[in-house]
C-alpha positions in Angstrom: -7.8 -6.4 48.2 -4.2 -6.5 47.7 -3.2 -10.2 46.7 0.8 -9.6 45.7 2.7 -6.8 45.4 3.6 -5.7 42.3 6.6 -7.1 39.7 9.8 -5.6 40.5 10.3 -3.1 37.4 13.1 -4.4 34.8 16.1 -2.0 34.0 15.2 -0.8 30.3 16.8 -2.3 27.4 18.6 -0.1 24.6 17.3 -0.4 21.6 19.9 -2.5 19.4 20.5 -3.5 16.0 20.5 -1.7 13.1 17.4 1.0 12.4 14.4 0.1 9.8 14.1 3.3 8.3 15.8 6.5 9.4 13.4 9.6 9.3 13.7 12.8 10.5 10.4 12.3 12.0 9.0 9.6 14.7 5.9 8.5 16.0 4.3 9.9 18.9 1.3 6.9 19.4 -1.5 8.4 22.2 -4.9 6.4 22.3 -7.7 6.2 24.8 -11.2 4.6 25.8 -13.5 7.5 24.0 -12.4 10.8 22.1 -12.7 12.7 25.7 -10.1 10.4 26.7 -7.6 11.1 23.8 -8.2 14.7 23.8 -7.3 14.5 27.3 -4.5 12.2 27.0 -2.8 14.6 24.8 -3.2 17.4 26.7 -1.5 15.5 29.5 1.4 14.4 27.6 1.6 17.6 25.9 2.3 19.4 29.5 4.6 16.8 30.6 6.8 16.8 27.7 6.7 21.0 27.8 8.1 21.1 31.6 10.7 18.4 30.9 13.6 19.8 28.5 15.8 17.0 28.7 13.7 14.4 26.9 14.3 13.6 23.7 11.8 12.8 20.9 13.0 9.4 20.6 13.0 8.6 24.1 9.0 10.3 24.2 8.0 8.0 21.2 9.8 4.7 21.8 8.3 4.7 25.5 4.4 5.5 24.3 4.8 2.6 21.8 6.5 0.1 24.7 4.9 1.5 28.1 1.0 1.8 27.1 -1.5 0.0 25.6 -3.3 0.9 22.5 -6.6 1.6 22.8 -9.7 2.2 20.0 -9.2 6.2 20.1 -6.0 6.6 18.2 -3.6 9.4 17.0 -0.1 9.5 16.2 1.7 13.0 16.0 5.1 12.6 13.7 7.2 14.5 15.8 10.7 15.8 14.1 11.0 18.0 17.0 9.5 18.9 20.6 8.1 21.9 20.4 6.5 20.8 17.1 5.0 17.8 18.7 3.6 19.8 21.4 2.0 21.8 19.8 0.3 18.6 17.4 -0.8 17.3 21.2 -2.4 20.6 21.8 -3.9 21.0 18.7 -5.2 17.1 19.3 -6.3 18.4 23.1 -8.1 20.9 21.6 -10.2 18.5 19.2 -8.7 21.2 16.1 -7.4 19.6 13.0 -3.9 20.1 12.3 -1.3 18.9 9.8 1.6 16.2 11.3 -1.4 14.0 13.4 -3.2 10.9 11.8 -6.2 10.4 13.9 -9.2 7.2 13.8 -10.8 4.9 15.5 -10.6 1.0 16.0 -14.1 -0.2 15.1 -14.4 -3.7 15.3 -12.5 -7.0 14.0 -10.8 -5.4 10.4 -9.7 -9.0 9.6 -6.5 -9.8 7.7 -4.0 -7.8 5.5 -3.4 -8.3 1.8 -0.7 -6.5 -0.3 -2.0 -4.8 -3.6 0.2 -4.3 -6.7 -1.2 -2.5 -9.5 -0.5 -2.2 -13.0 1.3 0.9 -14.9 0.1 4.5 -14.2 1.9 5.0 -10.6 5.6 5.6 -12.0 7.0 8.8 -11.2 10.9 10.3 -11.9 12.9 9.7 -8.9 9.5 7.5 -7.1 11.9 5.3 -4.9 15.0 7.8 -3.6 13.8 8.5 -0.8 13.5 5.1 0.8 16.8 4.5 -1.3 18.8 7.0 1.6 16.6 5.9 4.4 15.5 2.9 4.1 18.3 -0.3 4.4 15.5 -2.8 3.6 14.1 -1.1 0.8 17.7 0.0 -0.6 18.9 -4.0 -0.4 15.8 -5.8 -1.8 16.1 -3.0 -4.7 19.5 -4.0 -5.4 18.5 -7.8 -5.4 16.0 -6.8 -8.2 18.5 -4.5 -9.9 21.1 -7.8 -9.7 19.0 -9.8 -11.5 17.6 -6.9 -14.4 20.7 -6.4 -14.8 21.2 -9.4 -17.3 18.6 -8.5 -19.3 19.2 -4.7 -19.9 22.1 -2.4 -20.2 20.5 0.1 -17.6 20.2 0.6 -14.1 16.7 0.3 -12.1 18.5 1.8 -9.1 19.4 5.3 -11.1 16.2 5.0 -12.5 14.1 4.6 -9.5 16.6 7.9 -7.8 16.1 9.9 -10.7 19.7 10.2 -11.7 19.3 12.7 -15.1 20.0 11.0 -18.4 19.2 7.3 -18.0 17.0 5.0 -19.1 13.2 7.0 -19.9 10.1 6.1 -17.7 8.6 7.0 -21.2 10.2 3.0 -22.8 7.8 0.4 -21.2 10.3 -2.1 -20.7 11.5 0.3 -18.8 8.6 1.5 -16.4 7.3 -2.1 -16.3 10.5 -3.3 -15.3 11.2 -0.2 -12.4 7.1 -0.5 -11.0 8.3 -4.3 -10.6 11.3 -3.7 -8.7 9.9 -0.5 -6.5 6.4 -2.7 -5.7 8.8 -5.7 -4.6 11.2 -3.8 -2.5 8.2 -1.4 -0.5 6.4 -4.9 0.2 9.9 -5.9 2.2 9.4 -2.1 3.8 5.9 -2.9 4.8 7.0 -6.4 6.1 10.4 -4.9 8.2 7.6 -3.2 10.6 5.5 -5.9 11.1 3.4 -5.7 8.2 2.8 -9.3 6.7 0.7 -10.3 4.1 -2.2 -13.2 4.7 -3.0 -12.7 0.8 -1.7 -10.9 -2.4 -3.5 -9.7 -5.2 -2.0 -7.9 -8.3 -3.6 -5.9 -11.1 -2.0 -6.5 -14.6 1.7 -6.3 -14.7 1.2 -6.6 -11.0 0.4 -9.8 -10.3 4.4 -10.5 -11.4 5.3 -8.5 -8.2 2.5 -9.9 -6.5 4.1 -13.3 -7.1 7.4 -12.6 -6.2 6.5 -11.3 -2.9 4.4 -14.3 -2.1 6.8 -16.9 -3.3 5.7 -18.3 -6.3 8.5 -16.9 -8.6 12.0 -16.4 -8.0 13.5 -12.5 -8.2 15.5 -13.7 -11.5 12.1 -15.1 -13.2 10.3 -12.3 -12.2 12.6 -9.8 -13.7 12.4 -12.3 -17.2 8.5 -12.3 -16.5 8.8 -8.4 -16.5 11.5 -7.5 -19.4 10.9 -10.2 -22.1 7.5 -9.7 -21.6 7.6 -6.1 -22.0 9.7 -6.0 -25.2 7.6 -7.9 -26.8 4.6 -5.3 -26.5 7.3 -2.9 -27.1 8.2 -4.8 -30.3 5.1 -5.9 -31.7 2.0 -4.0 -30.1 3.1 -0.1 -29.3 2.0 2.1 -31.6 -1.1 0.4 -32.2 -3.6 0.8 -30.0 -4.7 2.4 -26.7 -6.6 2.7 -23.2 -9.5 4.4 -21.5 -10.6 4.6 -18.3 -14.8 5.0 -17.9 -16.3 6.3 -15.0 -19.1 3.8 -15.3 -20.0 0.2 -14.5 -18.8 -3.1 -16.3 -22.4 -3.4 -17.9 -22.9 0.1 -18.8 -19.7 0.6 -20.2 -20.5 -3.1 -22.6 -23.6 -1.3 -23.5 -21.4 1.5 -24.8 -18.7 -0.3 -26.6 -20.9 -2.8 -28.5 -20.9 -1.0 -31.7 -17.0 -0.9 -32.5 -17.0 -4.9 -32.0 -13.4 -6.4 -31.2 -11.9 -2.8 -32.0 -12.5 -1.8 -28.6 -12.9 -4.3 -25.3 -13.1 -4.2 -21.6 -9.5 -4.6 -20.4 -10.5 -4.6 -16.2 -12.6 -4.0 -14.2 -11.8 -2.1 -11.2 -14.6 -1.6 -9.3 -18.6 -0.6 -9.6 -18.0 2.8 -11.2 -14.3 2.0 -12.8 -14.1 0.5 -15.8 -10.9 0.4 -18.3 -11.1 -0.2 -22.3 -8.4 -1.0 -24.4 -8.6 -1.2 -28.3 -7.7 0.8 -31.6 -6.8 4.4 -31.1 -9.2 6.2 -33.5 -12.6 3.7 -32.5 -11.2 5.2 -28.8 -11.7 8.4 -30.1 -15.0 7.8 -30.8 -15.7 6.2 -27.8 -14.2 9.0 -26.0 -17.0 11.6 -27.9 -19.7 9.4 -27.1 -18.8 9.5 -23.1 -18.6 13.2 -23.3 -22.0 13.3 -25.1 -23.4 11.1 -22.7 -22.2 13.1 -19.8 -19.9 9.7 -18.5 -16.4 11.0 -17.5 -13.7 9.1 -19.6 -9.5 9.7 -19.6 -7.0 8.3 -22.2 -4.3 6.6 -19.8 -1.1 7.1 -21.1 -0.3 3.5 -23.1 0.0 3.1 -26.7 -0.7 -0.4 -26.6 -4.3 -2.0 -26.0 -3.5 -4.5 -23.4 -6.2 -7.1 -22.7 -7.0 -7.3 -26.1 -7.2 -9.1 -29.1 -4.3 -7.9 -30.1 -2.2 -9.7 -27.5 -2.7 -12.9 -29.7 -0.3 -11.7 -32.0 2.8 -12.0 -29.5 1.5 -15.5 -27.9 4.0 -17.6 -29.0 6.4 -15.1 -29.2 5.9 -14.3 -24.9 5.5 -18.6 -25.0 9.2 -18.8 -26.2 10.7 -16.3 -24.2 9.4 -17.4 -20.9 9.8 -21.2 -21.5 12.5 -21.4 -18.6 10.7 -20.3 -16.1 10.4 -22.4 -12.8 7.3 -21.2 -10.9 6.5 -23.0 -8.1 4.1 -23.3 -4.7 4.0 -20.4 -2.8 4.2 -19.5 0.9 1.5 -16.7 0.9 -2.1 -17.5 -0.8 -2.3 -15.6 -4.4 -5.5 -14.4 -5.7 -5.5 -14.4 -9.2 -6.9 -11.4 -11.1 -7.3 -14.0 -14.6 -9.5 -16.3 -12.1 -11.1 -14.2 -9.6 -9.9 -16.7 -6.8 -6.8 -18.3 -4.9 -4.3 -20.4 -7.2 -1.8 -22.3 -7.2 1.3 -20.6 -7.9 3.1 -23.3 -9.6 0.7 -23.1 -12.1 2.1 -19.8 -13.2 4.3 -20.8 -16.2 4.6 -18.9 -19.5 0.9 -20.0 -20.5 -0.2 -17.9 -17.2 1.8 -14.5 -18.2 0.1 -14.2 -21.9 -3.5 -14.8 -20.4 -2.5 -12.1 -18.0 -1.8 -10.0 -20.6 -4.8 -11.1 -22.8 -7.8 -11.4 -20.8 -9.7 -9.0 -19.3 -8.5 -7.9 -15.0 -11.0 -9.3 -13.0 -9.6 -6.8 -10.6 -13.2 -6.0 -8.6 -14.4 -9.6 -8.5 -11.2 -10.5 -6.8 -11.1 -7.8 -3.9 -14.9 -9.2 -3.3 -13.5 -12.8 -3.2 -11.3 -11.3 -0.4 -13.0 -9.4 2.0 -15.6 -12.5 1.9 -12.5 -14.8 2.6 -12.1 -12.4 5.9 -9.4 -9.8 4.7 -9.5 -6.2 6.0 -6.7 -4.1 5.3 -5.7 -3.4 1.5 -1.9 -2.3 1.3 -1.1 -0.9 -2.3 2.5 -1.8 -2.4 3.2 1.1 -5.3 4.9 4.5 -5.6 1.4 6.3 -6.0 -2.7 4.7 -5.3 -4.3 4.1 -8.1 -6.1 1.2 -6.9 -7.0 2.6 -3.2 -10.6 4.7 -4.5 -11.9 1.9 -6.8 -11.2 -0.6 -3.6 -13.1 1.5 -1.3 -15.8 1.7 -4.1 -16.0 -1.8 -3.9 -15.8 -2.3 0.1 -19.0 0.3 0.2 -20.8 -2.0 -2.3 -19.9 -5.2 -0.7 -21.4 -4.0 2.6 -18.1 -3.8 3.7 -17.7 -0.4 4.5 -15.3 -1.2 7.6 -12.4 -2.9 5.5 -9.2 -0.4 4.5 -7.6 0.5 1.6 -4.0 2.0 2.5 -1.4 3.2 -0.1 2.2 3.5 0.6 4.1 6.4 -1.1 3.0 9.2 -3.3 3.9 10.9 -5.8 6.8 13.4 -5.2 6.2 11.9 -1.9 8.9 9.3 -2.1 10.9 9.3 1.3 10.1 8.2 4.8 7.9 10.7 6.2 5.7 9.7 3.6 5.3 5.8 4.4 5.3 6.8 8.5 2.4 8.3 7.2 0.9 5.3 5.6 1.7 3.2 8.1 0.2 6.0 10.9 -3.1 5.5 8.6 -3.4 1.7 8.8 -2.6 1.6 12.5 -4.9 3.9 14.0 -7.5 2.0 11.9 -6.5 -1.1 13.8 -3.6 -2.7 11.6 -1.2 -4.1 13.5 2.1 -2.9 13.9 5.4 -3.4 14.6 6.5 0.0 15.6 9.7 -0.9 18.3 11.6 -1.9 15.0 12.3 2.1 14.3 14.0 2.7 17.5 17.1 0.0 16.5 20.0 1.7 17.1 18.8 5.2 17.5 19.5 4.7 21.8 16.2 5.7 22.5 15.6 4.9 26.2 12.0 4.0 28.1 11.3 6.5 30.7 8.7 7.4 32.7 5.7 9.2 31.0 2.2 10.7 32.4 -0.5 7.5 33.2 -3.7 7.3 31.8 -6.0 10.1 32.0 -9.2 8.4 33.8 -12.5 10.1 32.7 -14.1 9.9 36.2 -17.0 9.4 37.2 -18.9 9.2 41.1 -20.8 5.6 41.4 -21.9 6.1 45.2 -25.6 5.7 45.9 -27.7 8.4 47.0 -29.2 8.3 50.3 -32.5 7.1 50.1 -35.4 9.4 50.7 -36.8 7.8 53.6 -36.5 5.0 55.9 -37.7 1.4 55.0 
């Protein structure tokens, strides 16, 4: 029954405004009810696009993303050309793996997304340069963070984070403290510019003063005093004098194991059921270190020479107290989960007090991302140049019988441009995360056109004729 004839189709709008994030490649989105229906639906698209010279890559993936629905079967190909892309789609058709396709499936309700923000350890030389040329939102919320370093110190975060030669060492920890904080900041507003917003934020360590930038509770300028003055005074006072360990072993197992050195060694976080970090004196670390390998428990020095989350953060209390007395935190707009707590607080409660304990007491890292998913959040975004924090999540979602939850990074290391967080973002979406993807066709004039419909798995549904007569 035909009840009204159909909407009279709408002359396509060019894509306007300024683009998102120029790449030399683009998302070609396919989805459909079942695998057979993906496979198939790539192999249909594949021979469309192959018969049809005049279409552009742009036109091919802003219409998928405008003119079809997403379905639970997912793959995007990142096309940078057509004949490449074709032969992805084939590839896909074929059910054969192949590199430049993310594929998954959309199991179920994945719940809300949280931005992640580790500590140090994902610094790399030149970690931000590629988003620097191709990214306008990453390149201005960088320079807001560089504006406001720039009073405290006579470098640049913007050469440091392109890896201009002879400026300021990643090796200082002012000065990788203070570039992690800028880069994690500025890839949140990346994340955000495609539809990406945080319900929640969470950060590790030195993390949480990103995490709290990006959720509102500190201003840019107070973050970058949070960050520097903080940092010199474990530059000044603790460096040199201790270290950190990471132990492939459980919180319990690994208190066990350190019980013997006393306060010379203690557990600075805990990152998930099998990851476990110590901090303490360098040569009862040593020792600690031979008793792992003994034991057969797999154990890394982590490049620091300062035992964070120690006692021996007491000795710069009132020193950090001082220099962070004019700080104006205040209520955020997105919940924070606090690492010190385990739970949601109130940012305005994050004063100079706050940033010492975060440097003192042990990362309740693990207990937090548990506190999330049972608070209904899904999708784990590490806002950082490299995952560190991505295996220990999924470590814990597997333990918290929450096997369906996501842990996504964003860059990696000498992986620092756009093809790299297409990537990323491919990986969250075809897991279900929501996202924005019209926002990378501004001003490229992509058009809509006209692409192959849905590729029906059919089936016959008429009755047999009865064997005999009633």
């Amino acid at each position: 029954m035909i009840l009204e004839e159909a909407p009279e189709a709408e002359e396509p709008e060019e894509s306007s405004g300024d683009p998102r994030l120029v790449a030399d490649v683009l998302p070609w989105v396919v989805s459909g009810r079942s695998d057979a229906a993906l496979r198939a639906q790539a192999g249909r698209l594949a021979g469309f696009v192959e018969q049809r010279s005049e279409l552009t890559v742009g036109d091919v993936a802003r219409s998928l993303v405008e003119t079809r629905s997403a379905l639970e079967h997912r793959a995007v190909v990142l096309a940078g050309d057509r004949d490449a892309a074709v032969g992805v789609l084939r590839s896909v058709a074929e059910g054969v793996p192949s590199a430049g396709v993310v594929s998954g499936v959309v199991s179920g309700e994945q719940g809300r997304v949280v931005f992640v923000f580790p500590g140090q350890g994902s610094q790399w030389v030149g970690m931000g340069g590629g988003l620097w040329e191709s990214s306008p939102v990453f390149r201005e919320r960088l320079q807001e963070c560089d504006a406001a370093l720039s009073a405290l110190v006579d470098w640049s975060v913007t050469d440091v984070v392109r890896g201009v030669p002879d400026v300021a060492s990643l090796d200082d920890v002012v000065v990788v403290q203070a570039s992690l904080w800028a880069v994690m900041v500025s890839l949140a507003a990346v994340w955000r510019s495609v539809g990406v917003v945080p319900g929640a934020v969470i950060g590790h360590s030195q993390g949480e003063i990103a995490a709290a930038v990006v959720a509102g509770g500190l201003s840019v300028e107070d973050g970058a005093r949070v960050v520097v003055l903080r940092a010199r005074a474990i530059a000044r006072s603790l460096s040199g004098h201790g270290g950190m360990v990471s132990v492939a072993a459980g919180a319990d197992r690994v208190r066990e194991l350190i019980a013997g050195w006393g306060e010379r060694i203690s557990i600075a976080s805990v990152n998930g059921p099998s990851s476990t970090v110590v901090s303490g004196e360098p040569d009862a670390l040593d020792d600690l270190m031979a008793a792992c390998e003994s034991e057969g428990i797999r154990a890394r020095r982590i490049a620091v020479d300062y035992a964070s989350h120690s006692p021996q953060v007491e000795s710069i209390r009132e020193q950090v107290i001082e220099a962070l007395a004019g700080i104006e935190p205040r209520l955020s707009d997105v919940p924070f989960y606090s690492t010190v707590t385990g739970s949601v607080i109130d940012t305005s409660g994050l004063d100079a007090g706050y940033w010492v304990t975060n440097l003192r007491q042990e990362v309740r890292f693990d207990a937090t991302v548990r506190e999330l998913l049972a608070d209904g959040f899904g999708y784990f975004v590490e806002c950082s140049p490299h995952p560190v924090l991505t295996v220990g999540m999924q470590e814990t979602f597997e333990d918290h019988a929450d096997a369906q939850a996501v842990a996504l990074g964003t860059l990696r290391r000498d992986e620092g441009g756009p093809e790299r967080f297409l990537t990323s973002l491919a990986e969250g979406y075809v897991r279900g995360l929501a996202v924005d993807w019209h926002t990378l066709f501004a001003g490229t004039g992509a058009q809509r056109i006209e692409l192959p419909t849905y590729a029906f798995r059919r089936r016959r549904y008429w009755l047999e004729e009865p064997a005999g007569a009633a």
